[in-house]
NUMARPA-326649 format. One record per atom (N, C-alpha, C, O): x, y, z. Coordinates in pm, whole numbers, plus 50000, padded with zeros to 5 digits. Example, Ala and Ser with C-alpha at 12.3 -4.5 7.8 and 13.67 -1.06 7.14 Angstrom:
! residues 2
513194943150780;512304955050780;513204967050780;514244966850846;512854977550708;513674989450714;512905000350787;513415011450804;
This chain:
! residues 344
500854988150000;500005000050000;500895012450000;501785012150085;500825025349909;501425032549901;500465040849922;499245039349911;501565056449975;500525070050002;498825067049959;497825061750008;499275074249834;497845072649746;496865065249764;495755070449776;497075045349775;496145038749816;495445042649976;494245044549998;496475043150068;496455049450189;495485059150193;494375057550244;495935070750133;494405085250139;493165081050070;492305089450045;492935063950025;491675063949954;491155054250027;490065057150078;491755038950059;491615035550178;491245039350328;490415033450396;492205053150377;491555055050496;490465063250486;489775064550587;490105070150369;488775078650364;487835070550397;487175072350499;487575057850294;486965049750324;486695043950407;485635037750413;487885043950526;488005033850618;487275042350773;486745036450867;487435053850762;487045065950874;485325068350771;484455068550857;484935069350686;483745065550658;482985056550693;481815059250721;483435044950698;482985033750753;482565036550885;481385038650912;483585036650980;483805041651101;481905049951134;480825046651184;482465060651071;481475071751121;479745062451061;478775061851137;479735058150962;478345048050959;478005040951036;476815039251061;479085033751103;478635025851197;478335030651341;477465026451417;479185039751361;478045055251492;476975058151423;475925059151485;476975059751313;475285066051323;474235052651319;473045052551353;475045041451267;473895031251253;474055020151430;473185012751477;475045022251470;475255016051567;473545015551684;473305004851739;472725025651702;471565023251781;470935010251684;470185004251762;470895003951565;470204997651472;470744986151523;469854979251574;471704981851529;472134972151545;472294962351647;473044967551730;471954950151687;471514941851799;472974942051881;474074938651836;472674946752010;474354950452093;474524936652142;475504935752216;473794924352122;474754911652180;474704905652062;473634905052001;475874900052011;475994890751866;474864875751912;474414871552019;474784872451802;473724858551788;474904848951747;474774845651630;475934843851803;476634835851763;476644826051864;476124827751975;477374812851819;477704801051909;479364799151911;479794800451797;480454796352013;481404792651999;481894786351926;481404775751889;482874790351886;483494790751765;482844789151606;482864780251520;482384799951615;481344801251507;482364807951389;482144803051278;483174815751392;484674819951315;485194808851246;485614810251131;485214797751303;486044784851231;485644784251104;486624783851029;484324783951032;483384779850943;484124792050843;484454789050729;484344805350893;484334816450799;485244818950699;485084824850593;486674811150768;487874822250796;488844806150699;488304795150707;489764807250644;490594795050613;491244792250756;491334799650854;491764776250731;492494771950806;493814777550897;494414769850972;494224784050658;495814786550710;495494798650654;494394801750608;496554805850660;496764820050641;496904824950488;497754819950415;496304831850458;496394833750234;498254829150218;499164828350301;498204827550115;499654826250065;499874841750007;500964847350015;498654848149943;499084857649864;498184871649921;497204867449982;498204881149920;497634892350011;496454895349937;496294895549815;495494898050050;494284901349991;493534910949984;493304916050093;492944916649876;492714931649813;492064938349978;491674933150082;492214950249935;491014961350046;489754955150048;489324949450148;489144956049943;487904952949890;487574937749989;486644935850067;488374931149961;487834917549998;487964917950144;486994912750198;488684921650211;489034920450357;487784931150417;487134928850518;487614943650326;486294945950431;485114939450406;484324941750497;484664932350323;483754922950308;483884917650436;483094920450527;485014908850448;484924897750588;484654910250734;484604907050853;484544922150685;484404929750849;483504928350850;483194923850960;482274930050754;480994929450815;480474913350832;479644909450914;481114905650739;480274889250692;480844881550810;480034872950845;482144881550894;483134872450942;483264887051134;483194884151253;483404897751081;483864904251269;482774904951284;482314895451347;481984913551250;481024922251300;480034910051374;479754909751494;479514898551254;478694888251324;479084886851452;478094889151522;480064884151522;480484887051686;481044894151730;481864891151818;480864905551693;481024918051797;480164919151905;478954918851884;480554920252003;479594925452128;479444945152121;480544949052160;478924952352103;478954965252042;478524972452214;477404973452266;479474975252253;479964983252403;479254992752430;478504993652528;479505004752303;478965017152281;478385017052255;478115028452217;476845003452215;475305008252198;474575010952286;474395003352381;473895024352272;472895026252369;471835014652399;470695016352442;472435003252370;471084994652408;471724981252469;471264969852469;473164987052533;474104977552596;474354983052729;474844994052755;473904973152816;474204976052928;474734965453055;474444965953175;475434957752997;475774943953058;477074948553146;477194943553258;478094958053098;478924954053149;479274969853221;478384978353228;480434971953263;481194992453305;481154997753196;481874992153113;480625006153163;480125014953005;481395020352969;481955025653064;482155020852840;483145022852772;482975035252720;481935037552659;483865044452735;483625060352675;484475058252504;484415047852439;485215070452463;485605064952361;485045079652255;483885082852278;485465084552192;485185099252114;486235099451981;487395095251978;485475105451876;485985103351780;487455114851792;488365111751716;487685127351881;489225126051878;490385123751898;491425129451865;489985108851994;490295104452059;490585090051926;491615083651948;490095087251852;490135081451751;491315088351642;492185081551588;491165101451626;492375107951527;493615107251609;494645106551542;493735107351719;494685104951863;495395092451825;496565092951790;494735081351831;495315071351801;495905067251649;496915060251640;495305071251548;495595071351444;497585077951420;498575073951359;497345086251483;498655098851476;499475090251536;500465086151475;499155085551681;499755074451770;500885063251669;502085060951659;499475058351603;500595045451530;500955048851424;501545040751352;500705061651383;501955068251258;502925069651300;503825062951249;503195076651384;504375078451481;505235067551527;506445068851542;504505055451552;504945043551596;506295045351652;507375045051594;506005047751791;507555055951859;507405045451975;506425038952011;508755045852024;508995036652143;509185044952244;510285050152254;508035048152351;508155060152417;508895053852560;508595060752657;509685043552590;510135036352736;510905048652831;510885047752954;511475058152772;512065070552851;512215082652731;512025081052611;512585094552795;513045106152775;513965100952634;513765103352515;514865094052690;515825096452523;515065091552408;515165095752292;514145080552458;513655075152290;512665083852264;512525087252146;511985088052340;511455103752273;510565112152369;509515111352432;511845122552337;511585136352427;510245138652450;509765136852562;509265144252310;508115151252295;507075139952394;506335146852464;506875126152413;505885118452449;506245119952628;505235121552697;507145119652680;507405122252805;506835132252820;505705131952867;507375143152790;506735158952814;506065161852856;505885167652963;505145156452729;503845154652678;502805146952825;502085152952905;503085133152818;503025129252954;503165131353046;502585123753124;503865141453101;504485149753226;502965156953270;502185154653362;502945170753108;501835178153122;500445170353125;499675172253219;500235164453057;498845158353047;498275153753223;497145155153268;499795146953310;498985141153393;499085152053530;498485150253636;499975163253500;499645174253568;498285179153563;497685182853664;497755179253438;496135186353372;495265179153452;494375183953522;495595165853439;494405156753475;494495156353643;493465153053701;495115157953684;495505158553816;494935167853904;494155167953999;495705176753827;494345194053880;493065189753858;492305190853954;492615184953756;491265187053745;490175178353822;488975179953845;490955170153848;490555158454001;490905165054170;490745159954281;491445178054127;491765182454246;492585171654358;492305167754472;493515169454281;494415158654371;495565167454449;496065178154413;495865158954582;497125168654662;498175174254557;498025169154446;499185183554565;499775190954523;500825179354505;501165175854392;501425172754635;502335159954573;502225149654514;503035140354525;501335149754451;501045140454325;501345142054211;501585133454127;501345157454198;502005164454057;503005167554038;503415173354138;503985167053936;505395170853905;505295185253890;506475188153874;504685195353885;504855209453914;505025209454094;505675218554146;504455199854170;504925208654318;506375208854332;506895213054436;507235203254205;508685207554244;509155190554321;510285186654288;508355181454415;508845170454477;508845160254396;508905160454273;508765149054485;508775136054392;508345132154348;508895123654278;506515134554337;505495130454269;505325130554130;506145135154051;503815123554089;503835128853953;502845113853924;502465105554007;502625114453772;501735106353668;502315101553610;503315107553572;502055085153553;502285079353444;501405072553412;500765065253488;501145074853217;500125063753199;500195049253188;500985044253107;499215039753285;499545023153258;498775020753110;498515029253024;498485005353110;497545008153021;496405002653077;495445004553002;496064995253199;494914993753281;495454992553448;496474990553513;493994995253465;493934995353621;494464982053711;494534980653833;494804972653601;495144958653666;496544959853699;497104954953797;497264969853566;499314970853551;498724982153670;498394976353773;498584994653673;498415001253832;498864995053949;499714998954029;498054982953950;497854983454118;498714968454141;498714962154247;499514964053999;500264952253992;501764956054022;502634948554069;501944975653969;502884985053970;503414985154120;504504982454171;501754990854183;501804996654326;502264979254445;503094979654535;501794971554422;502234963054470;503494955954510;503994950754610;503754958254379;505384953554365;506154964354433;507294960854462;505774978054469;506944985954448;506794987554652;507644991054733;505864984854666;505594984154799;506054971754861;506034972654984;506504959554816;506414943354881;508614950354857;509454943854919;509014960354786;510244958954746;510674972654853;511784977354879;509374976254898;509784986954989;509874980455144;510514984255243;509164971755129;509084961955281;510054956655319;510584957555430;510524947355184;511764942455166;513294950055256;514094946455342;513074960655182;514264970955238;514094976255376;515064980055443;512964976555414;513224981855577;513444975255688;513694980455797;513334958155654;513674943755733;514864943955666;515044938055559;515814951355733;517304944755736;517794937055839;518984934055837;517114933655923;516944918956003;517054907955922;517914899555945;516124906755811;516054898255723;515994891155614;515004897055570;516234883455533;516384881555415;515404882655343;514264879555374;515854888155214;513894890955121;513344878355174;512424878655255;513724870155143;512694858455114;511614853855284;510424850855297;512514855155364;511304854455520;510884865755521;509734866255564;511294875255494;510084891255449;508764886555392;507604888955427;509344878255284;508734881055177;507184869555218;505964870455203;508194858955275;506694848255335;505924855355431;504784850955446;506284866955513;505714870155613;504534884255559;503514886955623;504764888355490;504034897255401;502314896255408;501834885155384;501514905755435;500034903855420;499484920355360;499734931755399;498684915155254;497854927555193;496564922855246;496214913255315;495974933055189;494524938455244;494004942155143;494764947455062;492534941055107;491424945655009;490104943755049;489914941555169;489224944054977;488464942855043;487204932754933;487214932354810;486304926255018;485894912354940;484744917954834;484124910254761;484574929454834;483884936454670;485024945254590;484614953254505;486334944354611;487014950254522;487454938854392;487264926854371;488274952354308;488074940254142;489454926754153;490584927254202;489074921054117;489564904754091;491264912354078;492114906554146;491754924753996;492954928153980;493554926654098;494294916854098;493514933654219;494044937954333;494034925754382;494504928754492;493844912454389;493824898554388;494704890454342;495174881754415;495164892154186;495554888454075;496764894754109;497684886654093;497274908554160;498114912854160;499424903754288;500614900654290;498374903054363;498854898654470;499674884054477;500564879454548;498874879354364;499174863154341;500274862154251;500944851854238;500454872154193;501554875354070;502984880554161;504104875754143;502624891954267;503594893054369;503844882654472;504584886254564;503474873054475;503944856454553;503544864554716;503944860054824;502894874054705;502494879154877;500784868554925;499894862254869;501074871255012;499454866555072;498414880355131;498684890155201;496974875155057;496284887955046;495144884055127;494634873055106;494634892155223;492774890555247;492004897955235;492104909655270;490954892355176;489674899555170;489004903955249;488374893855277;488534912955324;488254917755398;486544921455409;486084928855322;485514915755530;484224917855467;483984937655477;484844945655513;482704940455435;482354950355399;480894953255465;480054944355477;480634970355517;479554975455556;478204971455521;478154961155454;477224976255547;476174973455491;476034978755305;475404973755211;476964990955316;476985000455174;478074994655107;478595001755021;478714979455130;479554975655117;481164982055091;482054979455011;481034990355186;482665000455213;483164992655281;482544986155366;484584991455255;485544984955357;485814997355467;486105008055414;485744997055622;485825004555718;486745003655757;487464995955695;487415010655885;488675013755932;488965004756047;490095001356083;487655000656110;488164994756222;488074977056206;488274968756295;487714974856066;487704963655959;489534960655964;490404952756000;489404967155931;491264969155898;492224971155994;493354966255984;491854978056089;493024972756228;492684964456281;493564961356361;491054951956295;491244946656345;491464931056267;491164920256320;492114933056114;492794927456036;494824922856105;495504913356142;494924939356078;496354942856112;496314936156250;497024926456277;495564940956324;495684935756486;496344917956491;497394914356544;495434910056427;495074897656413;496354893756380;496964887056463;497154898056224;498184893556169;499894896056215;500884888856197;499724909656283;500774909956385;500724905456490;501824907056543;500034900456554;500614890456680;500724876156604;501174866756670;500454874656508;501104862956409;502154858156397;502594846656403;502764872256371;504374875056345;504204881656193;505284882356135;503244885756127;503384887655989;503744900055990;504464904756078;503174907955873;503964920055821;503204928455759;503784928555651;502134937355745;501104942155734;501974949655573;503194948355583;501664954555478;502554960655410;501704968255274;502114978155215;500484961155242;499654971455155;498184970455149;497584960855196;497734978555103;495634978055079;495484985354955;496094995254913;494614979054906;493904979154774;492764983154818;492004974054854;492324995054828;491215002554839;490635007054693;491265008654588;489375008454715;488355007954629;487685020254574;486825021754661;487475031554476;486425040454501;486195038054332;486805040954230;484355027754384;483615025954248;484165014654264;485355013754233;483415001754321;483504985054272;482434982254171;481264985854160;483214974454100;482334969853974;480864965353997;479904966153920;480944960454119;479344951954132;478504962854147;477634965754065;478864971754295;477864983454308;478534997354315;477795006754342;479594999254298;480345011554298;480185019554448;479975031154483;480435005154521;481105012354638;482215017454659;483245012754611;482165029654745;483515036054734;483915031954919;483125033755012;485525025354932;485725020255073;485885039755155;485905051355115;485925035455230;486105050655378;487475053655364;488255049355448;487885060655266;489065064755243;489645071255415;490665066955468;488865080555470;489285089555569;489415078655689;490305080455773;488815070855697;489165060355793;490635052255775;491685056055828;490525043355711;491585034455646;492825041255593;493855034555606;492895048355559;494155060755556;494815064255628;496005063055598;494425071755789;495135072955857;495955058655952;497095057455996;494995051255953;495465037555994;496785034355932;497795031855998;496695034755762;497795028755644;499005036355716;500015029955743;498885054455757;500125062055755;500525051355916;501685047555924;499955049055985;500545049156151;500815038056127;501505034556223;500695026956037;501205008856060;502545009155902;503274999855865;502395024655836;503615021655746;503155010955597;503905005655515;501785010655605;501225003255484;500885008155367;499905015555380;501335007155235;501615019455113;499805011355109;499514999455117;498745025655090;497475023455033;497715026554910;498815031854895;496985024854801;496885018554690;495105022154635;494325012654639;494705032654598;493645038054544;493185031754414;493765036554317;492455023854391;491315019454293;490705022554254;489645016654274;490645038154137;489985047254129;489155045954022;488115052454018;489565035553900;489395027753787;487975032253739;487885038653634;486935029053807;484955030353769;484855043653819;484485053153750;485255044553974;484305061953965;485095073054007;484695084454027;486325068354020;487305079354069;487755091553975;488505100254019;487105091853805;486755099453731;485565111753780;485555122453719;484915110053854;483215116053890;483955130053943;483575140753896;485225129354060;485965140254121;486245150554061;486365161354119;486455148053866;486415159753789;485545172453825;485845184453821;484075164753870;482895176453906;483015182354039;483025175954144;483085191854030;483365199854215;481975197554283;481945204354386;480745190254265;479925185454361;479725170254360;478675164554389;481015163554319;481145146754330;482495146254380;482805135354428;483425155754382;484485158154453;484885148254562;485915141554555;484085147854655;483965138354792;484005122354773;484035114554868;483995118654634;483955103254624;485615100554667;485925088654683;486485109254684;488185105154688;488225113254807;489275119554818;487455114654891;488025124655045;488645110655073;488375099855020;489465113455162;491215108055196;491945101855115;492585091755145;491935107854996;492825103954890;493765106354919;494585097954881;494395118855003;495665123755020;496645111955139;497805111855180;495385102855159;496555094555286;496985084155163;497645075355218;496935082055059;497115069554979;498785076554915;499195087854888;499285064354911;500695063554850;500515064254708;501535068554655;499485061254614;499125059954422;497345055954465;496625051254553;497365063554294;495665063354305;496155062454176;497225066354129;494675053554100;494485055953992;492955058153933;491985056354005;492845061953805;491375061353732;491745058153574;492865060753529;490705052353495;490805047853420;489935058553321;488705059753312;491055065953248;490105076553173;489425069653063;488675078553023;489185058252980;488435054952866;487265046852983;486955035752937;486755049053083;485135042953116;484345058253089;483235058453035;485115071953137;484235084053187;484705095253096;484015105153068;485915092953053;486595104452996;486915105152834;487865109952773;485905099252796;485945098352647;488185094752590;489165100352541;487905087052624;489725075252595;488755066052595;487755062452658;490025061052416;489785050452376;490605041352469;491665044252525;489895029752473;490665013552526;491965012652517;492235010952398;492935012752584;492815010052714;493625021652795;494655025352738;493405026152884;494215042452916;493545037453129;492455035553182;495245037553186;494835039553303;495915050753342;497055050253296;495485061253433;496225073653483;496365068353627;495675067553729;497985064253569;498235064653822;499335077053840;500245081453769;499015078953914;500075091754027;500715080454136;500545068454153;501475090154196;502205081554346;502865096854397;503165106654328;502985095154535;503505106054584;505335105654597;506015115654617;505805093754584;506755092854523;507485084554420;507785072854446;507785089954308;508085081054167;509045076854192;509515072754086;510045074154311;511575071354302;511345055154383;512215046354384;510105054054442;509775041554522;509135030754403;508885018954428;508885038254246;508465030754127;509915030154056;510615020254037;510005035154043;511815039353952;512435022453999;512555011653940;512745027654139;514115022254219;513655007154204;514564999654171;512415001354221;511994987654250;511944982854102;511474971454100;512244986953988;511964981953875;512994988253777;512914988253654;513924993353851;515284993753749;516404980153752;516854972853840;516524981453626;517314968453568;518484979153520;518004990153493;519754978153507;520684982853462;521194979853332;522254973753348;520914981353209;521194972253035;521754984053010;521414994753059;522934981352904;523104998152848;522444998252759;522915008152704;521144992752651;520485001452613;519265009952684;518345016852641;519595007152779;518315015952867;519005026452934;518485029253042;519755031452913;520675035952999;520335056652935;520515060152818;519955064153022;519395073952955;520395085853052;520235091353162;521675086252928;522505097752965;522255110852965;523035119453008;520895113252907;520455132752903;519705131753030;518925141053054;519805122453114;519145128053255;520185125353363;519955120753475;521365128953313;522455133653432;522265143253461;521555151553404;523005144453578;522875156053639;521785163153675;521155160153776;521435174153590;520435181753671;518765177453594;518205183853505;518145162453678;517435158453623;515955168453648;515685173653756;515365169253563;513885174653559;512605164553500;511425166753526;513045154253424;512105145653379;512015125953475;512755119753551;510785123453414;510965108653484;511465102153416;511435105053297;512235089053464;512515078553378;511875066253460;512725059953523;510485061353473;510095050553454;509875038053380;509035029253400;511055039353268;511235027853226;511145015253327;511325003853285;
């Protein structure tokens, strides 16, 4: 495909696009298919020889579309509603023209920056503490994951490596058996998953009548596991669970996290977007006791799939637990007098 085919192709192809928003209310939002209903459509093996424009969008409507589950129909309501805006669509387009390897500052300047500002913007506009943002001058600041699952898989790790280091009594590894997180038994399957991936041991914790995880839920968790001998070390708190969008008692469970030394861990993913509005503001009161929060701007914030925004009040406790030393990673324009992140 050259230029030319390219500008006639994608006309077509962003035409398409825009028909299927306007026809998308028409169309039945759960497919009528049976497992593995694709087999029948599609060859075995792969063409030997490439196949025209023409023919391949045929199979979008005759071969995808038949099982699409369609997210964005107003007449879908099964699952956390998917935002998603068409410039947010030219966004991505530019994205994979660019096709840049953004892992730090040296492989390219402009996307860091870029990233720097964006999660300053978004930050303010959630009215988040001042050390969360890389303008208060400290350690804080934003990076984008690409879901709320890498977030709180991020925050985990960087906390079980912070535990690690303050038992110089002991070797990672009896640290590491002695280790207990906290969540709570309506938060998402991630903060679970994460835990099992970090080789820590996690409990679920029951929940209020409004199903909030409470404060005195949680010390008398901590209570229980230190006369154990264990090691209390993180919580996966909740605001907006998938089932009912409970948000846990941030102002409770917060101050607890600062006095036992336990990095909290904000789950902001479903409704921790709402804070944009200065009279929903209150869904994140004691956000400021949490070590990283995140929200997932493509459920509320018109982002396409998949976009999660975490902060941390300090990026050097993400840095330090997940630097590997390679010299191609090795990013010499941030000697000395550094001003940018390198979360590679």
């Amino acid at each position: 495909m050259d230029t030319d085919e390219f500008r006639r192709f994608g006309t077509d192809m962003v035409n398409y696009i825009a028909d299927y928003y306007d026809g998308l209310r028409s169309r039945p939002p759960i497919p009528d298919v049976q497992q593995g209903y694709m087999k029948d459509l599609i060859p075995d093996q792969a063409p030997v020889e490439a196949e025209s424009y023409e023919d391949i969008k045929k199979d979008l409507e005759g071969v995808i579309m038949k099982g699409v589950l369609h997210w964005r129909s107003p007449h879908f309501h099964g699952f956390i509603g998917i935002a998603g805006s068409f410039p947010a669509l030219l966004g991505d387009m530019l994205v994979g023209a660019l096709s840049s390897n953004s892992f730090s500052w040296a492989s390219n300047p402009a996307s860091t920056e870029l990233e720097v500002s964006m999660m300053d913007w978004l930050g303010q506009m959630l009215n988040l503490p001042e050390e969360f943002l890389f303008s208060s001058g400290g350690k804080g600041g934003g990076v984008i994951q690409r879901t709320a699952d890498d977030s709180v898989l991020v925050a985990i790790i960087a906390a079980r490596a912070q535990a690690i280091r303050q038992r110089s009594d002991m070797t990672a590894g009896q640290t590491l058996d002695k280790l207990v997180a906290y969540t709570s038994e309506e938060s998402h399957s991630c903060i679970r998953k994460a835990a099992q991936l970090a080789l820590v041991t996690i409990r679920s914790l029951p929940t209020d009548e409004n199903f909030s995880l409470r404060g005195e839920t949680l010390a008398a968790a901590i209570k229980e596991d230190k006369s154990k001998g264990l090691i209390p070390f993180f919580l996966g708190a909740t605001v907006g669970t998938t089932s009912t969008i409970a948000i846990d008692n941030l102002c409770e469970l917060g101050p607890i996290c600062q006095q036992e030394n336990i990095w909290m861990h904000v789950d902001g993913a479903y409704a921790g977007s709402a804070a944009i509005c200065p009279e929903l503001r209150h869904v994140i009161n004691g956000v400021e006791y949490s070590t990283s929060f995140c929200i997932n701007p493509h459920k509320w914030l018109h982002v396409n799939k998949s976009c999660s925004a975490m902060w941390v009040k300090n990026r050097d406790l993400i840095t330090e637990s997940f630097r590997v030393e390679v010299e191609y990673l090795k990013n010499h324009s941030l000697e000395g007098d550094v001003t940018m992140p390198d979360f590679r």
